[in-house]
C-alpha positions as CSV (number, residue, x, y, z in Angstrom):
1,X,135.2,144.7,120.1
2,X,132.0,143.4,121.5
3,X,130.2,143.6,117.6
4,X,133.5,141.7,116.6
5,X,133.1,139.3,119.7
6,X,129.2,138.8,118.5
7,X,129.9,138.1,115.5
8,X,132.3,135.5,116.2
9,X,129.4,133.5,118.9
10,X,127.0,133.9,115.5
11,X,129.1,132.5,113.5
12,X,130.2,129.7,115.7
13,X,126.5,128.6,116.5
14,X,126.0,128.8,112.6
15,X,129.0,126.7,111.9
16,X,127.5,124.1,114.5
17,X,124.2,124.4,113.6
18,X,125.0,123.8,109.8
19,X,127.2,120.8,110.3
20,X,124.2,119.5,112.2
21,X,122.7,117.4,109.5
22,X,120.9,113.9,108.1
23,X,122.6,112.4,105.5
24,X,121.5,109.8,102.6
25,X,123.4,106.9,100.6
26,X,122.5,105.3,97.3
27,X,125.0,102.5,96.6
28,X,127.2,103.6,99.0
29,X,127.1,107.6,97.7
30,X,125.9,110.5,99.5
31,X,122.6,111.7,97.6
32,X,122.1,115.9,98.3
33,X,118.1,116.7,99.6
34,X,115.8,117.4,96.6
35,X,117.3,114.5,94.3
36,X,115.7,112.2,91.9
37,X,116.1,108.7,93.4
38,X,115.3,105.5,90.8
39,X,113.6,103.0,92.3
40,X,115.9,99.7,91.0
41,X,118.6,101.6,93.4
42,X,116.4,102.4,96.2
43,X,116.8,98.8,98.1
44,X,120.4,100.5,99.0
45,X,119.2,103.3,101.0
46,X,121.3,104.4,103.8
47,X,120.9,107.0,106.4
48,X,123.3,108.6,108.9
49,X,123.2,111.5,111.5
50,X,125.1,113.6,113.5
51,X,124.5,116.7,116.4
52,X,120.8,116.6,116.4
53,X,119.3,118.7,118.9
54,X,120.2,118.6,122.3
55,X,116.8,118.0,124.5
56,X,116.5,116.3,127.5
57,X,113.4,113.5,127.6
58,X,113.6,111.7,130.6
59,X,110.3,109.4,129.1
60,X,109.8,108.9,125.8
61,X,111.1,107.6,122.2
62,X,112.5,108.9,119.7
63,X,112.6,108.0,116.0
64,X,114.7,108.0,112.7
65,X,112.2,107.8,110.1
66,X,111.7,107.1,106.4
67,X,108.1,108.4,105.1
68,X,106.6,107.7,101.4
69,X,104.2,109.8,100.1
70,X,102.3,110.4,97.1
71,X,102.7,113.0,94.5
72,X,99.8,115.3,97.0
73,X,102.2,114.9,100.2
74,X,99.5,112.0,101.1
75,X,100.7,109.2,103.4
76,X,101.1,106.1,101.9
77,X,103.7,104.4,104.7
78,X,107.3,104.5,106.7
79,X,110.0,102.8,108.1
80,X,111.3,104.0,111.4
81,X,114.3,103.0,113.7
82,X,113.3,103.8,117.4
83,X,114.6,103.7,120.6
84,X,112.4,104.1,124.0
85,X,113.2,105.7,127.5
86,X,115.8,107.6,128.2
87,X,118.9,105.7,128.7
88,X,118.0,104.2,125.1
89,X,117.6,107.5,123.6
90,X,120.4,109.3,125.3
91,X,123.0,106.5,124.3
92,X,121.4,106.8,120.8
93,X,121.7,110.4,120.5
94,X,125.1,110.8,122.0
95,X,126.8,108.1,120.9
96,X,126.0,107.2,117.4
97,X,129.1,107.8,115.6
98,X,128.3,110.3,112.3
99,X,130.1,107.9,110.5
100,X,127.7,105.1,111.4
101,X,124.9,104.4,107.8
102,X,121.9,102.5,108.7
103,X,120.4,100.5,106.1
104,X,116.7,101.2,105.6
105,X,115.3,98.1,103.9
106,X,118.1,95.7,104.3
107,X,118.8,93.9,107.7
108,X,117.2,94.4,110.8
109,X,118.0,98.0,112.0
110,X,114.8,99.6,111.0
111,X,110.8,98.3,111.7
112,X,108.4,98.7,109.3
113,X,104.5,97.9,109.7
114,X,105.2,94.3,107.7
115,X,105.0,95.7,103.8
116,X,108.4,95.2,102.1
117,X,109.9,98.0,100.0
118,X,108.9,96.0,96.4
119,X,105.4,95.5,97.6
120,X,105.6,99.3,97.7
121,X,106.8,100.0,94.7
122,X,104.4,96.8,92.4
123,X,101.3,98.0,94.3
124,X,102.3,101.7,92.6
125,X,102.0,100.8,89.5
126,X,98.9,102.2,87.7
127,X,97.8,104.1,90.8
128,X,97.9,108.0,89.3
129,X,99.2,109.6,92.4
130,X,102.0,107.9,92.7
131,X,103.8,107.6,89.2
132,X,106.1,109.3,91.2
133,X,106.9,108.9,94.9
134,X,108.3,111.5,97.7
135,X,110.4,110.4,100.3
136,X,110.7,112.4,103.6
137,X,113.7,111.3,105.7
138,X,113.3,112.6,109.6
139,X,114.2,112.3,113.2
140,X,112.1,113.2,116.2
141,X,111.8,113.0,119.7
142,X,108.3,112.7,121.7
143,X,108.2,113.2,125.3
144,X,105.7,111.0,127.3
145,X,103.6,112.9,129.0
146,X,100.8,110.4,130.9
147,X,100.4,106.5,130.5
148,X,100.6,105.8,127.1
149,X,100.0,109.7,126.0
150,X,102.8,111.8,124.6
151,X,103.6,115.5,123.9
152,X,104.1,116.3,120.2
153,X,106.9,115.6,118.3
154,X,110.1,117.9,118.3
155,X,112.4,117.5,115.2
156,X,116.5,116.9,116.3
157,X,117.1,117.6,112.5
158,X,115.8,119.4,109.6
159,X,114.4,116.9,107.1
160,X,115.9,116.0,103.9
161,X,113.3,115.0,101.2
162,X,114.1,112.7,97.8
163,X,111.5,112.1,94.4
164,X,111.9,108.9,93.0
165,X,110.1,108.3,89.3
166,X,107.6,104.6,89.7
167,X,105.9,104.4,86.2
168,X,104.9,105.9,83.0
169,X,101.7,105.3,80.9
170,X,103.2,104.5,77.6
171,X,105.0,101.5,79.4
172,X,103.6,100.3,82.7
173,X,104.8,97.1,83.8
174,X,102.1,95.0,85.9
175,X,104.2,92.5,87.9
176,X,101.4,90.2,88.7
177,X,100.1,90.1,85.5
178,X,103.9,90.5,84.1
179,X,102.9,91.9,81.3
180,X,103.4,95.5,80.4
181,X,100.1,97.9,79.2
182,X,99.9,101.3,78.0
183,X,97.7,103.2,80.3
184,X,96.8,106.1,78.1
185,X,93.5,105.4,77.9
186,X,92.9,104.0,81.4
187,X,92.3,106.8,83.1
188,X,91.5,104.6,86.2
189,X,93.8,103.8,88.8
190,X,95.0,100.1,88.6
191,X,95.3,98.9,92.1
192,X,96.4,95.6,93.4
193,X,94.0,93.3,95.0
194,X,94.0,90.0,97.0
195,X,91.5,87.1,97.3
196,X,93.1,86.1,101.0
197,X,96.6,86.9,103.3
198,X,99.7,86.7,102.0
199,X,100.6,83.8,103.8
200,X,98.0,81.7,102.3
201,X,100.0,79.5,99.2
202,X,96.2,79.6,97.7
203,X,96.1,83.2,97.6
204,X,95.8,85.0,94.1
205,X,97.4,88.7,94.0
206,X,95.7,90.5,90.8
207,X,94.8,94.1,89.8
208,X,91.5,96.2,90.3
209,X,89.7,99.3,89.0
210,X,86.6,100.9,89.4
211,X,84.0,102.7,86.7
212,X,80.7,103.7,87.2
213,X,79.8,101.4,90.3
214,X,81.5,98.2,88.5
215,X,84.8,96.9,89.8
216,X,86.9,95.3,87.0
217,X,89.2,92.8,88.0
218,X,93.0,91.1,86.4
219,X,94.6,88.0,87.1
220,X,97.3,85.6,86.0
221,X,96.7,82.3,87.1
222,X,100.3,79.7,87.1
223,X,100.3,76.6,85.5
224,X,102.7,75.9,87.0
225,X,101.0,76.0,90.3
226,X,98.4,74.4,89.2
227,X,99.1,71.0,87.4
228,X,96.9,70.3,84.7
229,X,95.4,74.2,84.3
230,X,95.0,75.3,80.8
231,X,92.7,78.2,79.1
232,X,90.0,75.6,78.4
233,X,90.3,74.2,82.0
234,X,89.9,77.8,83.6
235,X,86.9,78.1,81.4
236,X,85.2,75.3,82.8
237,X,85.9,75.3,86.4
238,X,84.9,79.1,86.2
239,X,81.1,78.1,84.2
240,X,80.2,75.4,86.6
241,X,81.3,77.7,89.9
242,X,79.1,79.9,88.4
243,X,76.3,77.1,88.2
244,X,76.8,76.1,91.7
245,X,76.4,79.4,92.9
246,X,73.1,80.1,91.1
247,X,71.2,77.0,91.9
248,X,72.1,77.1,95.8
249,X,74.8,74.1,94.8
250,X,72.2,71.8,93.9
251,X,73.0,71.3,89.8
252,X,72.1,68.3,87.5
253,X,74.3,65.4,87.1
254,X,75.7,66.7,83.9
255,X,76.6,69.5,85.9
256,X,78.6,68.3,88.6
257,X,81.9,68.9,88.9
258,X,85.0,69.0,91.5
259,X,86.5,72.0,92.4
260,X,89.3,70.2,94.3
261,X,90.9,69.8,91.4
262,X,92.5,73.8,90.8
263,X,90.9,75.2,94.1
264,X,90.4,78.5,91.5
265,X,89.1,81.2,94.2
266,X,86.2,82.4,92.1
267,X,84.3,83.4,95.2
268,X,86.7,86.0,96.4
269,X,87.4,87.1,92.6
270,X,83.5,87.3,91.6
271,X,82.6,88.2,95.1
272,X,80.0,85.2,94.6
273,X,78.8,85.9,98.3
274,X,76.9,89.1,96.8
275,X,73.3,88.5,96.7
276,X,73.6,88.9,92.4
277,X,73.8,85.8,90.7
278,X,74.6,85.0,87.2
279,X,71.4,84.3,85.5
280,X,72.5,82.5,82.4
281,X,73.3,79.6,84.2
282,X,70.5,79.4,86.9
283,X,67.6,76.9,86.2
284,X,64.3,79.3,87.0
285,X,65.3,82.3,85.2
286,X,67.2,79.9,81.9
287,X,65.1,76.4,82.0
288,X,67.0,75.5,78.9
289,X,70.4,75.5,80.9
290,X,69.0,72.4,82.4
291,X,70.0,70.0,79.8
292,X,73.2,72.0,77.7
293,X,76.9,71.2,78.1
294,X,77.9,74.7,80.0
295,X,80.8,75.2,77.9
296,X,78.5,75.5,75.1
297,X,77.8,78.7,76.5
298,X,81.5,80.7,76.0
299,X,82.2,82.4,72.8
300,X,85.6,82.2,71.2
301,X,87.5,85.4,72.1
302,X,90.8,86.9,70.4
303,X,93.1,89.6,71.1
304,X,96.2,89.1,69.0
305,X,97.9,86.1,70.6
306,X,95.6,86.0,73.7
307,X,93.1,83.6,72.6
308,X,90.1,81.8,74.9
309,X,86.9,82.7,75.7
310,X,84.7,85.2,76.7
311,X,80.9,84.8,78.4
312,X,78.1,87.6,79.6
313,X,75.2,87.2,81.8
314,X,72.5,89.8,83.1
315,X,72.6,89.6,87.2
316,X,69.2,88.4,89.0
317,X,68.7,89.1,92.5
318,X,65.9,88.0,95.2
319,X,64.5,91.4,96.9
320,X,64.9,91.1,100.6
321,X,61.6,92.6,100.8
322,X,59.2,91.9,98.5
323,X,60.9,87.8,97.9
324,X,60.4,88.2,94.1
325,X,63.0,87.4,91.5
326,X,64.3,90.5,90.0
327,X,66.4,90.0,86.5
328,X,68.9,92.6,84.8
329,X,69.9,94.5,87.9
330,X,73.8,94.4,86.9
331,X,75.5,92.7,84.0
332,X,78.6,90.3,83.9
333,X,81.5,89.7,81.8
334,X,84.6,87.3,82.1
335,X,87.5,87.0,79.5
336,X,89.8,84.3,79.8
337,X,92.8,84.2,77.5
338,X,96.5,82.7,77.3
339,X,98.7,85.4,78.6
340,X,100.7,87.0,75.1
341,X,104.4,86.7,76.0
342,X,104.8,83.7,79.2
343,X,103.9,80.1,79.0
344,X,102.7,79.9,82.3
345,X,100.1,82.2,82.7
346,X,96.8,82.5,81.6
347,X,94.8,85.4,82.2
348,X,91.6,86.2,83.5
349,X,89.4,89.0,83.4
350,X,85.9,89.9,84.7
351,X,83.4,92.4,86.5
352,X,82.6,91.3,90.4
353,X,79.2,90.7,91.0
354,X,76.6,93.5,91.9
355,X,74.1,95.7,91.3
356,X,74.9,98.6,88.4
357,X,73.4,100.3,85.3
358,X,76.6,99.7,83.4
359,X,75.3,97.8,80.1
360,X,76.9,94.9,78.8
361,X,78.2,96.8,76.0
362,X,80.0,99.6,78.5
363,X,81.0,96.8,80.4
364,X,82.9,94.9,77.8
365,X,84.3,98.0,75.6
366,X,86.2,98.9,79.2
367,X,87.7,95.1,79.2
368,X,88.4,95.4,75.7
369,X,90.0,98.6,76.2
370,X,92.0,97.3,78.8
371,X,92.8,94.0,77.6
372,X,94.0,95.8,73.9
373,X,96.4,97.3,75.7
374,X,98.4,94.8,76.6
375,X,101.9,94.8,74.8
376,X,102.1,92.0,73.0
């Protein structure tokens, strides 16, 4: 009788215990722990709960959490929904109907730390741990235990955990580019970069990779946004930024130009507030630069239907110490080029500025790779 009796309080704490439980909804469907998500769907994520633990935290917060990682379990960011102090959390806890889904990325219900979910998912493209994504879906309790200093957290449910597929190399799709490469022989990651906040209209979002102590960067510059801009217009406001920067802004009158006119951010995208300049276009180290039309100095470039230009410098530097001019301690290389497959864009590629033992040859066969690979 009492063996029968036992079992019967086991099995009744089971049954509890098991129906205790976090639940997930694509499009409205539950989705079972351990399934493969696609990422077009993901925007629909839902989350319920129901019997978490019962704990008493008298000071406090607890959160409902939504954590991406990479394909090594490394952080990459979440999305919580939290409630603080205890007539918060116990109202929360005890009366959240199980019935009750809480969208994740749509509406106001859950805080994230100001990325949205497609950011996420463009700035994952062409970076090699996270062709694929995990997502860890969680709720914990931490108990304050001092001003601002809290106990560890205590999980009211047992985790459920999703994969959801970002890219593959044959077809990778760059959104800021919006054109699609095949990786394969960009072993690289391909990261996005920024010359200034998102909230600036004058910003430009590209792509960046690193090799051997140069950093190669990708853009795609809109017409449309700026009125006027063409391949052979990009070409020229780049050379005589270039100028400016070299001669300490002071160039000849043939020279002079107005960079009102596109507001191109070459600084940020060369990084011309290194202490390398370009030397090609600097009077000391090129005299004959003096007196040449600067577009003269481009040769014509072609990749399929990208056509435009292409020019290379050596880097010169003044040593801090010493106060002499020192030529060749980097090399530069810019590619600029109507974009293949839309109107609007025209694309730009080049090395920041900086010291490195890259030659121009290494340096170009890696934009050459890269560029090739664009699907055309």
């Amino acid at each position: 009788m009492k063996t029968t009796r036992l079992l019967l309080l086991l099995s009744l704490l089971f049954f509890s215990f098991g129906k205790a439980q976090l639940s997930a909804f694509i499009n409205g469907k539950e989705v079972k722990s351990g399934a493969t998500i696609s990422k077009n769907d993901l925007a629909t994520l839902q989350v319920s709960f129901k019997k978490p633990k019962n704990v008493t935290v008298y000071s406090g917060f607890t959160n409902l959490y939504v954590e991406f990682s990479d394909n090594t379990k490394t952080y990459i960011t979440h999305w919580g929904l939290q409630k603080d102090g205890y007539t918060a959390m116990e109202d929360f806890l005890k009366n959240t109907p199980a019935t009750k889904k809480f969208s994740v990325f749509e509406g106001n219900e859950f805080y994230t730390k100001g990325n949205t979910l497609q950011w996420i998912l463009d700035g994952a493209n062409g970076v090699e741990k996270q062709k694929s994504i995990r997502i860890e879906i969680g709720f914990w309790v931490r108990e304050e235990t001092g001003y601002k200093e809290y106990g560890q957290k205590v999980q009211l449910l047992e985790p459920i955990y999703f994969n959801v597929p970002i890219w593959e190399a044959k077809n990778l799709y760059l959104p800021y580019l919006d054109a699609t490469i095949d990786k394969t022989n960009i072993k690289e990651n391909i990261r996005t970069t920024q010359t200034g906040s998102t909230n600036d209209s004058r910003t430009e979002v590209g792509y960046q990779m690193n090799l051997n102590q140069v950093t190669y960067v990708v853009y795609a510059f809109e017409k449309s946004a700026h009125p006027g801009l063409t391949v052979d217009e990009v070409a020229k406001d780049f050379i005589h930024k270039a100028a400016y920067d070299s001669n300490d802004d002071k160039v000849k009158k043939i020279h002079e130009y107005d960079f009102r006119k596109y507001e191109l951010p070459w600084y940020d995208i060369c990084d011309f507030f290194r202490d390398e300049h370009i030397q090609n276009v600097d009077y000391y180290t090129n005299k004959s630069v003096k007196s040449v039309d600067l577009m003269s100095l481009y040769q014509k470039a072609e990749f399929g239907k990208m056509k435009g230009y292409s020019f290379e410098s050596g880097l010169y530097n003044m040593g801090r110490q010493d106060g002499k001019l020192h030529k060749d301690v980097g090399q530069f290389k810019i590619y600029i080029l109507n974009h293949p497959t839309n109107p609007d864009l025209i694309l730009m590629m080049c090395n920041e500025l900086g010291r490195n033992t890259s030659t121009a040859q290494d340096i170009d066969n890696y934009m050459q790779t890269f560029l090739k690979s664009i699907k055309q």
